[in-house]
C-alpha positions in Angstrom: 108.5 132.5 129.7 107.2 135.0 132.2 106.3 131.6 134.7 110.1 130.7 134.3 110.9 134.9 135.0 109.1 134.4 138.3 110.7 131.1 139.3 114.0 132.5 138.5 114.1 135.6 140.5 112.1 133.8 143.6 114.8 131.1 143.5 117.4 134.1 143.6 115.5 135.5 146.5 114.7 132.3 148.1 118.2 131.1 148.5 120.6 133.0 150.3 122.9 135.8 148.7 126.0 134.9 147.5 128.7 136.9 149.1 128.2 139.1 151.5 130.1 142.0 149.2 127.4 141.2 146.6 124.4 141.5 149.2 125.3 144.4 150.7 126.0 146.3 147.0 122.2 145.6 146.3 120.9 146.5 149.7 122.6 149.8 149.4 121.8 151.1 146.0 119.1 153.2 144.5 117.2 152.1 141.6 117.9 153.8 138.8 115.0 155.0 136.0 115.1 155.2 132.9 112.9 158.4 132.0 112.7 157.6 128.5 111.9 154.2 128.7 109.2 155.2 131.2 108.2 158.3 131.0 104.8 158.5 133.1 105.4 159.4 136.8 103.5 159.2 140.1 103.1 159.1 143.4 101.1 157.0 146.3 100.1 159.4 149.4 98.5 158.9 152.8 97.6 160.9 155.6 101.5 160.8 156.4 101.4 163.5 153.8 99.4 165.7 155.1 97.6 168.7 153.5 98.1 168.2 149.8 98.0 171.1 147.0 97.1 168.4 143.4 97.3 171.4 141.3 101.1 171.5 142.5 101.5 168.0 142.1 100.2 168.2 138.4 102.5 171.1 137.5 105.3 168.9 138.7 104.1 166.4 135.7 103.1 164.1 138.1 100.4 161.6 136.1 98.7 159.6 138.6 98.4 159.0 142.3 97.3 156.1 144.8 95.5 157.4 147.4 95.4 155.5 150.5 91.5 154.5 151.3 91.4 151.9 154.4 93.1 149.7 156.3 92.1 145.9 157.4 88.1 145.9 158.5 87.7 149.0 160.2 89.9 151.4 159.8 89.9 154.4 156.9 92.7 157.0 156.3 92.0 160.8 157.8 92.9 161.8 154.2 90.8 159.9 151.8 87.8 162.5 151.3 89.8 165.4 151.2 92.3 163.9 149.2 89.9 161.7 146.5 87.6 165.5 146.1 90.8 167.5 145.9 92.7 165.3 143.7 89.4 165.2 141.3 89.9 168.8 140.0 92.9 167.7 137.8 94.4 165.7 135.6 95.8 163.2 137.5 94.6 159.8 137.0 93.5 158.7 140.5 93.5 154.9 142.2 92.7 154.5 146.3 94.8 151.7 147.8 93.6 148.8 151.0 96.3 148.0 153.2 95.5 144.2 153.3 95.7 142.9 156.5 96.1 139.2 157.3 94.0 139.1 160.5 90.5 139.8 159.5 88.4 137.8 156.8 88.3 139.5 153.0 84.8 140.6 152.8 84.8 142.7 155.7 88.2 144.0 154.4 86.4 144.9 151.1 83.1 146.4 152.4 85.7 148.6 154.0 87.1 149.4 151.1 83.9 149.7 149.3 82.5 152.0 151.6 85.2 154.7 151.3 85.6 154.8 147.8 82.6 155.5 145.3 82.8 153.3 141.6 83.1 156.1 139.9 85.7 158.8 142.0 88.7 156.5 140.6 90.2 156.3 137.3 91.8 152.7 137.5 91.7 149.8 139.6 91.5 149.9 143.1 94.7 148.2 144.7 95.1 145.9 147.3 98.8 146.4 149.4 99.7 142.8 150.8 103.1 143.0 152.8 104.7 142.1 156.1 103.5 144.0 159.0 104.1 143.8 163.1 105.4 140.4 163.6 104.2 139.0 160.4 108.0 138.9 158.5 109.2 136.8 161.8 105.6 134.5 162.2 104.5 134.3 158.3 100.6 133.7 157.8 100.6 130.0 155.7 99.9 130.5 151.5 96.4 128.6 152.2 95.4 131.4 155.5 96.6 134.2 153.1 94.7 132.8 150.4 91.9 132.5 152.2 91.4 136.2 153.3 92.9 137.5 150.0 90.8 136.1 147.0 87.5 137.3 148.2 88.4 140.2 148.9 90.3 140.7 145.0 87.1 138.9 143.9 84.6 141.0 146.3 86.4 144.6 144.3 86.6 143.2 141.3 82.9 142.8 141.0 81.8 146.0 142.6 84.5 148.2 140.5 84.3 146.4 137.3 87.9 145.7 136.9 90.2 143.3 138.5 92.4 144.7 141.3 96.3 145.9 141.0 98.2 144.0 143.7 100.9 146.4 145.2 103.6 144.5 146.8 107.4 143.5 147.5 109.9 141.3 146.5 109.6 138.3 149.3 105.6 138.7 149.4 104.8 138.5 145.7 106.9 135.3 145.7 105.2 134.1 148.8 101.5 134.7 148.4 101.2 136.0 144.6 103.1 134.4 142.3 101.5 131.0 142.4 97.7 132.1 142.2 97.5 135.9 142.1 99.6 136.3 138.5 96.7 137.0 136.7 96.1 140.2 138.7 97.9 143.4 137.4 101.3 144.1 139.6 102.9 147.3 141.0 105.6 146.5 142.7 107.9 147.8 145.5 111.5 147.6 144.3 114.2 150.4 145.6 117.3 149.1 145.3 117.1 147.8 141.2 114.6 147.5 138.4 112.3 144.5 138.3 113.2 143.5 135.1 112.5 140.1 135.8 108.6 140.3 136.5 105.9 141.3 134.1 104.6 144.8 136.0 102.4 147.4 135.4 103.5 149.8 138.1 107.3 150.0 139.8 107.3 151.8 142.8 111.2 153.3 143.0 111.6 155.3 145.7 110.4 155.9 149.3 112.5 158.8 149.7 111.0 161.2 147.4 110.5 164.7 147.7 108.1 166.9 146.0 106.8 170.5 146.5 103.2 170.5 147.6 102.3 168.4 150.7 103.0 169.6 154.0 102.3 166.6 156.6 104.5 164.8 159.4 106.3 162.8 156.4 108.8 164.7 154.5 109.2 161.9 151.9 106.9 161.0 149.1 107.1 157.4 147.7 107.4 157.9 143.4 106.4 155.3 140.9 106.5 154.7 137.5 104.1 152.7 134.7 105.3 150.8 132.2 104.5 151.8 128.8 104.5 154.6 126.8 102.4 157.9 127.7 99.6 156.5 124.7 99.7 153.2 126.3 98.6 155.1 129.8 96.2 157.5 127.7 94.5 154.3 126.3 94.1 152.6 129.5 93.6 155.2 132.0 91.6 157.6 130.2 89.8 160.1 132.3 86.0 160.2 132.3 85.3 163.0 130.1 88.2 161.9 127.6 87.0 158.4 127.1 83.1 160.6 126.5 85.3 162.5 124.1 86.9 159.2 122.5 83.8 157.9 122.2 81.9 161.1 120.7 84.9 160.9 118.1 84.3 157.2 117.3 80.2 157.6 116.9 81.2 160.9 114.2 83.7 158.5 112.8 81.1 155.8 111.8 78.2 157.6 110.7 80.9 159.0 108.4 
């Protein structure tokens, strides 16, 4: 069922729109969320954001935040050490995200990666952001060159971390370069206009033009996200390190009961 989901809406965005009324009504509109349905929020932050107080982030129920860690093979985000320590005093459930890059091989990009962000200062799975950059919408990489680059470096984090990687991406990439081979690999996805009821996510980023109190950096926006699941599904997964010692404690009293 979920294979057909996929071929369904990549046919949709495959083909052309039908009428241009129709095209222009999506392109224009906001995606609308249901608070209820979802009802844990975050963010994903970058240098572009500046000087960032968590504490006021976490008062504005924000639950968890993808930092960005490092770019391609050699460069790393200004904001990653201050932002990883700083973010590490709350509550917030903390990932660091690679901005993949399609020009250099996926074990440099990973050793990169690895060497900005410590197993143990994130809370879930490191990310891996595959989209279109520079002239790469107009001149797109082949499936096999993407492939290529992109499984060792998924497969590169996913032994180092422990987990297997979230892939953050869009609409046109995922049914490019992910669908096909990368399905397995849990999916937050960038989808502004509508909800992407249609794919099996974990993450929905929402909105690009979000504003929050707290950060004071060249970007006045602040991209907002949401998971999908209910605040004990996110509890279960995403526990913080002294709450899965405490669940743990609780299940060792438990059985010698």
């Amino acid at each position: 069922m979920l294979n057909l989901k996929r071929n369904i809406i990549c046919t949709l965005l495959g083909g052309s729109f039908i009428g241009f009324s129709a095209a222009s009504a999506l392109f224009f509109s906001t995606a609308k969320v249901n608070k209820s349905k979802y009802p844990i929020f975050g963010v994903d932050v970058s240098n572009y954001q500046g000087d960032i107080n968590w504490q006021e982030l976490e008062a504005q129920n924000v639950s968890f935040a993808f930092i960005k860690a490092t770019e391609g093979s050699g460069h790393t985000d200004e904001s990653v050490r201050r932002n990883l320590d700083r973010a590490a005093s709350t509550n917030i459930r903390v990932s660091a995200y690679h901005f993949f890059s399609f020009d250099s091989s996926g074990e440099t990009q990973a050793d990169n990666f690895i060497s900005s962000v410590g197993r143990n200062e994130i809370d879930m799975p490191p990310v891996v952001d595959i989209e279109y950059y520079a002239d790469k919408r107009s001149n797109k990489p082949s499936r096999e060159e993407a492939e290529s680059i992109l499984r060792p470096l998924l497969t590169r984090l996913e032994n180092y971390y422990g987990v297997k990687p979230i892939i953050y991406t869009t609409l046109p990439v995922y049914c490019r370069y992910v669908k096909e081979n990368f399905s397995d690999y849990p999916l937050w996805i960038r989808s502004v206009n509508c909800e992407p009821d249609l794919l099996n996510w974990k993450f929905w980023q929402y909105s690009d033009k979000g504003t929050l109190s707290g950060y004071v950096g060249e970007e006045e926006h602040i991209d907002l996200n949401v998971y999908n699941g209910s605040a004990d599904d996110f509890n279960r997964e995403f526990a913080k390190p002294t709450q899965k010692a405490d669940a743990s404690s609780a299940s060792q009293r438990k059985a010698k009961k």
